[in-house]
PyMOL commands that place a pseudoatom at each C-alpha (Angstrom):
pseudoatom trace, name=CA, resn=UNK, resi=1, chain=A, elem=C, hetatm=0, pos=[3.574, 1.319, -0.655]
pseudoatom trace, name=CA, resn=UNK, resi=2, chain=A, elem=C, hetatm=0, pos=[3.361, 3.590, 2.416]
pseudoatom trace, name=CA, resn=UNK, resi=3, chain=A, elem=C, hetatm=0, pos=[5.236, 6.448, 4.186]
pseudoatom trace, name=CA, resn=UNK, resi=4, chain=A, elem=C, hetatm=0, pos=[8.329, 5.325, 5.668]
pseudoatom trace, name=CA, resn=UNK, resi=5, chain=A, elem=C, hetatm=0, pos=[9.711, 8.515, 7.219]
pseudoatom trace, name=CA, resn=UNK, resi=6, chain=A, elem=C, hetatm=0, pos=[8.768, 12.399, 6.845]
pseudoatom trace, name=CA, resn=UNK, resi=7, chain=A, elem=C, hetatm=0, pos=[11.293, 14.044, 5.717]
pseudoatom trace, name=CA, resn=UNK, resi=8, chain=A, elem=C, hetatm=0, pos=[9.637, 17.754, 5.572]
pseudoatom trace, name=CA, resn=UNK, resi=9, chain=A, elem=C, hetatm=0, pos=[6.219, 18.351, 5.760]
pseudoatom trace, name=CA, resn=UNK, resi=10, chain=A, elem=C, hetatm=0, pos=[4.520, 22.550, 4.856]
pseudoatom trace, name=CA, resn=UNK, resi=11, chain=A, elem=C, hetatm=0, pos=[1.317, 23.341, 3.194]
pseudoatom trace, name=CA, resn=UNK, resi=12, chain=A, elem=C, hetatm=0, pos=[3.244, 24.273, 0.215]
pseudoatom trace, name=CA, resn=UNK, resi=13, chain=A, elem=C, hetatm=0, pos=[5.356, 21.159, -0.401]
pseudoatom trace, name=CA, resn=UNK, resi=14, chain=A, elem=C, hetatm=0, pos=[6.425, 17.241, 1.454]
pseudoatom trace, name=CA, resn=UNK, resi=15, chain=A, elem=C, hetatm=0, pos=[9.098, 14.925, 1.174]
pseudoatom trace, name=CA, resn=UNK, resi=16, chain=A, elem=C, hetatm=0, pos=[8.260, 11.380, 2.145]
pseudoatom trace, name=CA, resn=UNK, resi=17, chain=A, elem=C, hetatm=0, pos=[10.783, 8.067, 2.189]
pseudoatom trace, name=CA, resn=UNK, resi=18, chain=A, elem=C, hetatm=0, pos=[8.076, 5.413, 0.896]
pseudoatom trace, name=CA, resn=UNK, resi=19, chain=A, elem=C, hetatm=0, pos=[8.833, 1.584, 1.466]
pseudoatom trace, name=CA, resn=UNK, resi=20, chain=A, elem=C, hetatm=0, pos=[7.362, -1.247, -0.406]
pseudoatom trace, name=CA, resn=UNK, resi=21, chain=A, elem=C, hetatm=0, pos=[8.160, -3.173, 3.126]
pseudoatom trace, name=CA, resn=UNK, resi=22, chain=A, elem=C, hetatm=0, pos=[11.778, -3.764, 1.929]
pseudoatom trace, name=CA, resn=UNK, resi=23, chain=A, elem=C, hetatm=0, pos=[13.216, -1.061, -0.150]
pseudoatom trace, name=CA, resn=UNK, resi=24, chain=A, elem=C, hetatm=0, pos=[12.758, 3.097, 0.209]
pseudoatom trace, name=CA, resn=UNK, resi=25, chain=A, elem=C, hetatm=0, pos=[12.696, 5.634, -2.080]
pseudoatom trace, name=CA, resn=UNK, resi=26, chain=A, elem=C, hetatm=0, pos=[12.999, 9.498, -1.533]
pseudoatom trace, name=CA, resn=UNK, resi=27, chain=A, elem=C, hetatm=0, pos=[9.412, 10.924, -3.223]
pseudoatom trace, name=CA, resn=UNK, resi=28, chain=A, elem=C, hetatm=0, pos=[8.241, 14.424, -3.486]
pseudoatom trace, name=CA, resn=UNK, resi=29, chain=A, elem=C, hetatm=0, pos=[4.433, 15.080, -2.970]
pseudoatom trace, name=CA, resn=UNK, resi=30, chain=A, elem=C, hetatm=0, pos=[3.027, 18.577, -4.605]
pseudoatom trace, name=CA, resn=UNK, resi=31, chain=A, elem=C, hetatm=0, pos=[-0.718, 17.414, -3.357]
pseudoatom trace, name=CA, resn=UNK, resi=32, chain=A, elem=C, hetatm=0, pos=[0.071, 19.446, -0.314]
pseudoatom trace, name=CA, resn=UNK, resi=33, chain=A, elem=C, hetatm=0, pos=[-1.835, 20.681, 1.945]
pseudoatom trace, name=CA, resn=UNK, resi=34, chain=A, elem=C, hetatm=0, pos=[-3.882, 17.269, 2.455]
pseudoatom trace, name=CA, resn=UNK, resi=35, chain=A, elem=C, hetatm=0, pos=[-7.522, 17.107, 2.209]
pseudoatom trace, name=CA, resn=UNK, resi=36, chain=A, elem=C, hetatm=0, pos=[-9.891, 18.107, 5.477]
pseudoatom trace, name=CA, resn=UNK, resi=37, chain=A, elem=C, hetatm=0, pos=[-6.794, 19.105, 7.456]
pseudoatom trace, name=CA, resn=UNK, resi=38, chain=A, elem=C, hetatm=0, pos=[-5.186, 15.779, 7.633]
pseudoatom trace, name=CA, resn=UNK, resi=39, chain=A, elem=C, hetatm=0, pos=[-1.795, 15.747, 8.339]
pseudoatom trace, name=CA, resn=UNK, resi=40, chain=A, elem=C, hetatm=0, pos=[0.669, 12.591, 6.906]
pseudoatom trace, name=CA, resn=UNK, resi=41, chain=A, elem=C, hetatm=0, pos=[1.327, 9.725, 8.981]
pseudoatom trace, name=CA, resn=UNK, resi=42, chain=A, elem=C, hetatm=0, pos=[4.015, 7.451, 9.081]
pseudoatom trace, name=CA, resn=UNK, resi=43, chain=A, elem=C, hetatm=0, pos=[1.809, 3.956, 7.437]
pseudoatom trace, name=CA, resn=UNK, resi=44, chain=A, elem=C, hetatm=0, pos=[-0.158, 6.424, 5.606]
pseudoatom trace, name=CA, resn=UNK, resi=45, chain=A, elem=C, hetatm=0, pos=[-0.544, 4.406, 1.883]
pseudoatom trace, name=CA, resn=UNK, resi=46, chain=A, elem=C, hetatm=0, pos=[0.963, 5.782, -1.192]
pseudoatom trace, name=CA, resn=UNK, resi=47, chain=A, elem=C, hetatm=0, pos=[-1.487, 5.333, -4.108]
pseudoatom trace, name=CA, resn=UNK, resi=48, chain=A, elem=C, hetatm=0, pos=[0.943, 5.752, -6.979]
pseudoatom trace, name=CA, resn=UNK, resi=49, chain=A, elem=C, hetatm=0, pos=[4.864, 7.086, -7.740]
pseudoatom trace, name=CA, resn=UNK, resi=50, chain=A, elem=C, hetatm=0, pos=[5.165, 9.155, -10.776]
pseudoatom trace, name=CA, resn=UNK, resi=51, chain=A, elem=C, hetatm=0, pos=[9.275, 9.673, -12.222]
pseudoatom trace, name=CA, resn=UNK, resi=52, chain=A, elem=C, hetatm=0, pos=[9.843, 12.772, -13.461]
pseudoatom trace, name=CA, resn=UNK, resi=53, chain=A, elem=C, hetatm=0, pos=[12.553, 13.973, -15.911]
pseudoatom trace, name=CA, resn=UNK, resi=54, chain=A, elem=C, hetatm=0, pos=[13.905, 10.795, -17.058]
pseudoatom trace, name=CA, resn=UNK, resi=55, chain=A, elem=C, hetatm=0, pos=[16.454, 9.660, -19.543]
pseudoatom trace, name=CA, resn=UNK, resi=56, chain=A, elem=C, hetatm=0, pos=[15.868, 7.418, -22.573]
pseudoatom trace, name=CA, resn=UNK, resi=57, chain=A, elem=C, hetatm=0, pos=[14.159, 3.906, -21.711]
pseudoatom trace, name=CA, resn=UNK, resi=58, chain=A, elem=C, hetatm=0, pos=[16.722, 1.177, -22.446]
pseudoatom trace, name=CA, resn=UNK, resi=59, chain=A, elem=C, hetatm=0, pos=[15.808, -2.453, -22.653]
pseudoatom trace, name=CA, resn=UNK, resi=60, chain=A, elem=C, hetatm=0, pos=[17.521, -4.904, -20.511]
pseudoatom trace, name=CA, resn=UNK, resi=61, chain=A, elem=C, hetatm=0, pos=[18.252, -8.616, -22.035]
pseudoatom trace, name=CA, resn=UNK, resi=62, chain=A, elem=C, hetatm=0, pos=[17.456, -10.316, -18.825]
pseudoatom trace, name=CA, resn=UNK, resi=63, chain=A, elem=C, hetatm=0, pos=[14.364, -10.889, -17.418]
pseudoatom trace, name=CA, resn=UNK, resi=64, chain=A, elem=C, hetatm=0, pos=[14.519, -11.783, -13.661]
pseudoatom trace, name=CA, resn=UNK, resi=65, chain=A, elem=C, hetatm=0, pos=[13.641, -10.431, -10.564]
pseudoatom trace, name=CA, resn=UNK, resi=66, chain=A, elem=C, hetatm=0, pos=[17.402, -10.083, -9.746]
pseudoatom trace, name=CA, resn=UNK, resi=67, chain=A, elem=C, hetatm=0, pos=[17.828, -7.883, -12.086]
pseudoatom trace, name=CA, resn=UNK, resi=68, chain=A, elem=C, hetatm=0, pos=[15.851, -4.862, -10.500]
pseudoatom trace, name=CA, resn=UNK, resi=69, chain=A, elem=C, hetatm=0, pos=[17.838, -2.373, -9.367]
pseudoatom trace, name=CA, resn=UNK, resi=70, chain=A, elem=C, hetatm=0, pos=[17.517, 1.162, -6.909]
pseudoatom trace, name=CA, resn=UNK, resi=71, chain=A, elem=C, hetatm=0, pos=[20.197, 3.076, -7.004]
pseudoatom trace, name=CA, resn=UNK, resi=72, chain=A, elem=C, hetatm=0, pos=[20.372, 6.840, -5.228]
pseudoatom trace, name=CA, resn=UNK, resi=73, chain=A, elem=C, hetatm=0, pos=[22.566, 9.206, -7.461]
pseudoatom trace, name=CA, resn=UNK, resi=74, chain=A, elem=C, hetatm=0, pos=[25.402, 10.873, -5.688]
pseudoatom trace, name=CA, resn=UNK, resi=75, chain=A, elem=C, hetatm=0, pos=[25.089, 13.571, -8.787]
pseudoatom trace, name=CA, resn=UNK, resi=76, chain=A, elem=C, hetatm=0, pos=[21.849, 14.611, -7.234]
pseudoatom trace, name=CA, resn=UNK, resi=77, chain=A, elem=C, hetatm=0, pos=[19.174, 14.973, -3.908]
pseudoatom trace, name=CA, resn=UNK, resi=78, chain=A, elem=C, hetatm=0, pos=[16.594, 13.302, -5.446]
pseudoatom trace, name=CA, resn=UNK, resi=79, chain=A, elem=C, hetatm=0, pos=[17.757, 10.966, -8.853]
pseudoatom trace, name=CA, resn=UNK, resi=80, chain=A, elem=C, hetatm=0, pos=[17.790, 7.336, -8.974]
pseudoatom trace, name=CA, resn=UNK, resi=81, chain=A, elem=C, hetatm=0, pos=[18.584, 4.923, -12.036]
pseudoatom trace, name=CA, resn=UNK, resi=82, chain=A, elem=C, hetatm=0, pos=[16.180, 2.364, -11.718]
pseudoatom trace, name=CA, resn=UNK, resi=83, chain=A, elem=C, hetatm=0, pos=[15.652, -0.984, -13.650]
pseudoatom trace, name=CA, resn=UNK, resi=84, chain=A, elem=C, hetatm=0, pos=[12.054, -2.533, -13.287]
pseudoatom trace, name=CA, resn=UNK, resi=85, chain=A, elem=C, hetatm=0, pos=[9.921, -4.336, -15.833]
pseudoatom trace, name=CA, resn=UNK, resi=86, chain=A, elem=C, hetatm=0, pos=[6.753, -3.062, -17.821]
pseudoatom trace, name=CA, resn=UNK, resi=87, chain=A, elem=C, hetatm=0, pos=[3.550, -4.479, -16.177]
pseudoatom trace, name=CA, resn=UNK, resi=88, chain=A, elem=C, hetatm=0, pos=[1.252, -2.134, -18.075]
pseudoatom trace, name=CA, resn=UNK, resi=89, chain=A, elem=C, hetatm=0, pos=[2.301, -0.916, -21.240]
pseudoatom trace, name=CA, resn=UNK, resi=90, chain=A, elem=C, hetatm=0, pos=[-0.774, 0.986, -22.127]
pseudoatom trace, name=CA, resn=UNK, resi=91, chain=A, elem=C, hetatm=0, pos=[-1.167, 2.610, -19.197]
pseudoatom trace, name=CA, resn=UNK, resi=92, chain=A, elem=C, hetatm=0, pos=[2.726, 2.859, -18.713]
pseudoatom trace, name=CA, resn=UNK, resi=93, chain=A, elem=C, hetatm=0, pos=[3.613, 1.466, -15.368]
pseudoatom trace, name=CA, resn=UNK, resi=94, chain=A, elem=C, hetatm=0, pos=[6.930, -0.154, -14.430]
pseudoatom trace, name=CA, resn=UNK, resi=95, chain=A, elem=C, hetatm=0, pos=[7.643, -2.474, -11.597]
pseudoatom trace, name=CA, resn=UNK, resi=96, chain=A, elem=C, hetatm=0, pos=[10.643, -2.438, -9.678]
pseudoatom trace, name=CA, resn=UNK, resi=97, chain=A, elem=C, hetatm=0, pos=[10.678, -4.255, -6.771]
pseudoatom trace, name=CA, resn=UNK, resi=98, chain=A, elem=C, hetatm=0, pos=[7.450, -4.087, -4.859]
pseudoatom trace, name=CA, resn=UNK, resi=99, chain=A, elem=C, hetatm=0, pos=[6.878, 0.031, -6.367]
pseudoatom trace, name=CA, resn=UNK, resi=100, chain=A, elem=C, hetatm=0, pos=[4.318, 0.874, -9.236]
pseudoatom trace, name=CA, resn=UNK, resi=101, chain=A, elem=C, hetatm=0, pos=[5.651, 3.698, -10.915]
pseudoatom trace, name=CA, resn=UNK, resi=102, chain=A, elem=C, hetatm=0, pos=[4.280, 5.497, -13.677]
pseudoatom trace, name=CA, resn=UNK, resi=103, chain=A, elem=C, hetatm=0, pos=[5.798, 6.506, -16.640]
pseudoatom trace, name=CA, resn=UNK, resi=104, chain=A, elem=C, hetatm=0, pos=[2.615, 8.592, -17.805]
pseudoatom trace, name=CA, resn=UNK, resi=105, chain=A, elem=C, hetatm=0, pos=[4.044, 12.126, -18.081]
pseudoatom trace, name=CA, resn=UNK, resi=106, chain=A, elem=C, hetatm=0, pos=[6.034, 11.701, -21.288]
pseudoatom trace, name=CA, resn=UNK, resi=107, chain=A, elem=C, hetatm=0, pos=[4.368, 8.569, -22.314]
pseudoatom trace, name=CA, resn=UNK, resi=108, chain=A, elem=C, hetatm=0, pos=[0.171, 9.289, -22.131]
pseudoatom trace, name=CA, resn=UNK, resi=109, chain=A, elem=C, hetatm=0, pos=[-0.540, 7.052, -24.445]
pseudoatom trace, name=CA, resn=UNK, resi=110, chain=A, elem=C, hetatm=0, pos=[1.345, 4.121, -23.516]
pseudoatom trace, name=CA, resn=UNK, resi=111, chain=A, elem=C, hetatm=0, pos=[4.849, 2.591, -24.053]
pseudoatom trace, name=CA, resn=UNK, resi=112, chain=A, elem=C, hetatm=0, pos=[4.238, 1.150, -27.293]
pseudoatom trace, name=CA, resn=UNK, resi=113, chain=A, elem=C, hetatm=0, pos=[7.851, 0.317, -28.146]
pseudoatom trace, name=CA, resn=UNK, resi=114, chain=A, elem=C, hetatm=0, pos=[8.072, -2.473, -25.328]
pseudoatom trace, name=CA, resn=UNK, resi=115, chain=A, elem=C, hetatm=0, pos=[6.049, -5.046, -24.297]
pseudoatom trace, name=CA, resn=UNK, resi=116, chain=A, elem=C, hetatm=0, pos=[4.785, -6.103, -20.958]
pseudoatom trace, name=CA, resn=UNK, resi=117, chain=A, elem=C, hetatm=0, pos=[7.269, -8.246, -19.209]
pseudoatom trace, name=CA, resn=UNK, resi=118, chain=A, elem=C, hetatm=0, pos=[10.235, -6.487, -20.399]
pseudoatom trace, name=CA, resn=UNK, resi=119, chain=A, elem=C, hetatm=0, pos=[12.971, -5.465, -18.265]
pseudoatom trace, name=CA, resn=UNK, resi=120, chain=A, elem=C, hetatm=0, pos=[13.883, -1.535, -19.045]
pseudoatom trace, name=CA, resn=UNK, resi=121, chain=A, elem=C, hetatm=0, pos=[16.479, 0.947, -17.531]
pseudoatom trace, name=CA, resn=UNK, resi=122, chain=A, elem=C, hetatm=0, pos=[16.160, 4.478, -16.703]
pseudoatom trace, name=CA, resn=UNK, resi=123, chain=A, elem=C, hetatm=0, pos=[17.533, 7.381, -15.212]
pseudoatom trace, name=CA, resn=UNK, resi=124, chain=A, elem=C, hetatm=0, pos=[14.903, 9.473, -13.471]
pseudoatom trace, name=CA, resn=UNK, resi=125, chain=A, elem=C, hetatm=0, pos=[15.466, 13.285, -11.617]
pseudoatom trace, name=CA, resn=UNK, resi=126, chain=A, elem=C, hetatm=0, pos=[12.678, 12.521, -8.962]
pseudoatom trace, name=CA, resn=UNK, resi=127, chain=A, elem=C, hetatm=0, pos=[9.759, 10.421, -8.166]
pseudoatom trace, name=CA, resn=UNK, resi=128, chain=A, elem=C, hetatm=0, pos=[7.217, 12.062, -6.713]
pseudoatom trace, name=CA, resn=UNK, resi=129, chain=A, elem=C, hetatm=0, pos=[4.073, 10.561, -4.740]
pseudoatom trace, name=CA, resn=UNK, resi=130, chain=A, elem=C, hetatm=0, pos=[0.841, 10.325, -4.640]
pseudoatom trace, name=CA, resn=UNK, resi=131, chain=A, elem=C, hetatm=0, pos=[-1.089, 9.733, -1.423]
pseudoatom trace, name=CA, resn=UNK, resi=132, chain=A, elem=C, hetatm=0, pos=[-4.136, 7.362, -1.007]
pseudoatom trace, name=CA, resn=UNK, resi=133, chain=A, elem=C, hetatm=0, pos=[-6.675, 9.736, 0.989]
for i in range(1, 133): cmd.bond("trace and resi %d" % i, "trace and resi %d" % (i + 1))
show_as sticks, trace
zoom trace
């Protein structure tokens, strides 16, 4: 995952596009400004997404890579629904497409009621980013 496009940069607060090389998502990054002065690149690497403000966790019945899904609100600047699948559900990370995101704010302990593998569906308000400095 890296920085696609800058969007707005201050020392108070960046917006990023992040790629997995074929998809983008619009990410927030509150770990502004950077460390020693650095500024953010386009390339720079993204070291995790974190969704925010999310909706219940549905399971999906299939269980394929077709069945991931990013899709940009119109509702709002920065929401997505997003179906991935469960990679690490004691840590609670999701996969969808090529992006690690973390479910850890609401679930710290782990996603106990799924299992790895499984294919879920959420609604989430923003992602935001973490950079790998």
């Amino acid at each position: 995952m890296k920085i696609s496009k800058i969007n707005e940069y201050s020392y108070s607060y960046a917006e990023y596009m992040v790629s997995d090389g074929k998809q983008e998502l619009r990410c927030v990054c509150n770990s502004v400004p950077l460390p020693c002065g650095q500024e953010p690149k386009i390339g720079m690497a993204v070291k995790m997404l974190y969704a925010f403000n999310y909706g219940k966790l549905l399971l999906k019945k299939e269980n394929s890579l077709n069945s991931y899904l990013i899709l940009k609100t119109e509702k709002y600047g920065f929401q997505y629904k997003l179906i991935g699948s469960v990679i690490d559900k004691k840590n609670a990370l999701i996969k969808v497409f090529d992006f690690i995101i973390s479910l850890e704010y609401f679930y710290p302990n782990g996603i106990s009621e799924f299992e790895n593998g499984d294919v879920i569906s959420f609604i989430t308000d923003r992602i935001e980013c973490e950079l790998d400095i």
